[in-house]
C-alpha positions in Angstrom: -19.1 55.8 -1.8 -15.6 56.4 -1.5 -13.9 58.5 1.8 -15.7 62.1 0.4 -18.7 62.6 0.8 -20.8 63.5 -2.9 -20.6 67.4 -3.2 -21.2 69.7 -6.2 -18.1 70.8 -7.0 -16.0 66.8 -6.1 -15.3 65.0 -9.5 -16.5 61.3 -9.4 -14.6 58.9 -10.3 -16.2 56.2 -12.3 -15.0 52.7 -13.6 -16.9 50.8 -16.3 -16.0 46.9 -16.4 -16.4 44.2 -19.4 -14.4 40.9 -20.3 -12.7 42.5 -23.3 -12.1 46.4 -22.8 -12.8 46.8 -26.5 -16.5 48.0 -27.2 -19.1 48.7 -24.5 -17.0 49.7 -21.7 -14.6 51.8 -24.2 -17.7 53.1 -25.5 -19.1 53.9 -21.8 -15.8 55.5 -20.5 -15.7 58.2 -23.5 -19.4 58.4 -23.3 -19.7 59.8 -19.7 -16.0 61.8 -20.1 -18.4 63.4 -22.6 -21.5 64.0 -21.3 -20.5 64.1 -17.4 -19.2 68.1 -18.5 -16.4 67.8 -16.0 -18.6 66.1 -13.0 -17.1 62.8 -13.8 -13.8 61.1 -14.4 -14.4 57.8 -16.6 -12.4 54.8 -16.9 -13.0 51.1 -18.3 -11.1 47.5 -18.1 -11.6 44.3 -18.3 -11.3 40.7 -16.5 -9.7 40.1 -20.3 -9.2 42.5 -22.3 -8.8 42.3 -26.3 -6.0 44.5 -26.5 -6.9 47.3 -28.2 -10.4 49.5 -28.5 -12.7 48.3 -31.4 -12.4 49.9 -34.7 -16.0 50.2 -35.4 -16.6 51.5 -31.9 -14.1 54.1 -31.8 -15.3 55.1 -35.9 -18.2 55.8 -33.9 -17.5 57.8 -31.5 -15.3 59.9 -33.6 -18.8 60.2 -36.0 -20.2 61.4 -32.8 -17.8 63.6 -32.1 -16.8 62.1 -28.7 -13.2 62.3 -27.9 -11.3 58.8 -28.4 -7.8 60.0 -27.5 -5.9 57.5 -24.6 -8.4 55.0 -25.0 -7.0 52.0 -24.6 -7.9 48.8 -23.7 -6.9 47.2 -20.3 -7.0 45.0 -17.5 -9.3 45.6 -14.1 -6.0 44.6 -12.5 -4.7 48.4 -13.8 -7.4 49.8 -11.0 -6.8 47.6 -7.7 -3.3 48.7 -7.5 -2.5 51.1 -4.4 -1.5 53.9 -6.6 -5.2 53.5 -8.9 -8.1 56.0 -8.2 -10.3 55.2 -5.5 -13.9 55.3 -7.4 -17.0 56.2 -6.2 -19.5 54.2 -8.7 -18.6 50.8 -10.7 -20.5 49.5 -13.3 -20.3 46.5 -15.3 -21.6 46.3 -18.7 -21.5 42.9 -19.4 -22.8 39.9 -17.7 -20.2 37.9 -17.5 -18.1 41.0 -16.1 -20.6 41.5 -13.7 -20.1 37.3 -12.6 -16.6 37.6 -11.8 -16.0 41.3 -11.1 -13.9 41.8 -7.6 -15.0 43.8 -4.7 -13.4 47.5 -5.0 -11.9 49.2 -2.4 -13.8 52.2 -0.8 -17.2 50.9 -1.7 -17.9 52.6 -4.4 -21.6 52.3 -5.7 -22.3 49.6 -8.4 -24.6 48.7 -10.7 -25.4 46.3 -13.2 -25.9 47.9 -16.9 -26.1 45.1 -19.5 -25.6 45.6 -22.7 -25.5 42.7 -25.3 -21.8 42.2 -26.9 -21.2 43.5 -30.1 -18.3 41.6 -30.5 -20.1 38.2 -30.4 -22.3 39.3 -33.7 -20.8 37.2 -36.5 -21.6 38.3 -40.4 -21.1 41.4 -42.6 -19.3 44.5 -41.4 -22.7 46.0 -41.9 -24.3 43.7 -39.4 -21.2 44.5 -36.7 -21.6 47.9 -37.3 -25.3 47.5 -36.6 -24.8 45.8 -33.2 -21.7 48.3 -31.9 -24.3 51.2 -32.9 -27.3 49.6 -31.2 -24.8 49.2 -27.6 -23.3 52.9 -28.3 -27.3 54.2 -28.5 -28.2 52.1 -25.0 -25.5 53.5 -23.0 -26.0 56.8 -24.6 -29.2 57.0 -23.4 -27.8 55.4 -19.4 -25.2 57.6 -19.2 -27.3 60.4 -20.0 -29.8 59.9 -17.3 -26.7 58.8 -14.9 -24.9 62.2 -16.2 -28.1 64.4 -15.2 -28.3 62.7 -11.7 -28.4 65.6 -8.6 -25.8 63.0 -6.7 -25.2 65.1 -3.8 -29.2 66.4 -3.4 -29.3 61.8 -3.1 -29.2 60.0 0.0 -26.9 57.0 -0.4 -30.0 54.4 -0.6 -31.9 56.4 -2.9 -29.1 57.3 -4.9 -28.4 53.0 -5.5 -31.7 52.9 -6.4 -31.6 55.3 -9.2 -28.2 53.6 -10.3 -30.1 49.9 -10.2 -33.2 51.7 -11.9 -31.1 53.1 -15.2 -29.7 49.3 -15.7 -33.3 48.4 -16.1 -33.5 51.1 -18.7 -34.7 50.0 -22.0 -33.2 52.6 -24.3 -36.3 53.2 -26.6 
């Protein structure tokens, strides 16, 4: 992890990466600003990003009455400037993401946590709609178990472990 050691009361800092900044990521960032209660301090880029969040995926988070205000969509190369928050856990979302992502400073934790892209689903609105809900519902159910996590009660190895394990999480 970063410098600090994992305590209670220490906010984490968290960074979840894709190619395009606009769905899964975005999605992941306001999920776990959400559900972390204050524990964790989300953010998201990408190697490319669209340029702006999703419209069906912030609609959706707005139906789920998850705050959506400052997201934005933006590059990785935001976080590896000196000033950027030193994170403690990285996560990429996406494979290709996960291909090219850079090493972070501080060694943070990371995980893999594919989800497939919603923004590659061609057809009806309907359809799109289906496939943004079906990645909001898997990283609901990731960050949820990440969320609940007793980080500092977790030795470093074990702690990796449960990070790799919720990856592997089929959300049923």
């Amino acid at each position: 992890m970063s410098d600090t050691a994992p305590t209670p009361d220490r906010i984490h800092n968290v960074l979840f990466l894709c190619t395009g900044n606009a769905v899964r990521s975005i999605m992941a960032e306001a999920l776990l600003n959400h559900l972390g209660k204050g524990r964790f301090r989300a953010y998201s880029a990408g190697s490319h990003p669209a340029g702006a969040p999703d419209p069906l995926a912030l609609a959706l988070l707005e139906r789920s009455r998850i705050p959506t205000e400052g997201l934005r969509s933006k590059s990785w190369d935001e976080f590896r400037a000196p000033d950027a928050p030193r994170f403690d856990f990285v996560f990429t979302v996406c494979d290709q993401a996960r291909e090219t992502c850079p090493a972070w400073p501080g060694q943070p934790m990371t995980a893999h946590w594919g989800v497939p892209d919603p923004s590659a689903v061609e057809g009806s609105d309907a359809e799109r709609a289906l496939a943004v809900a079906e990645a909001f519902r898997m990283l609901n159910t990731r960050i949820g178990i990440f969320a609940n996590l007793s980080i500092a009660a977790l030795d470093r190895l074990s702690l990796q472990q449960r990070i790799d394990d919720i990856g592997d999480t089929a959300a049923a």
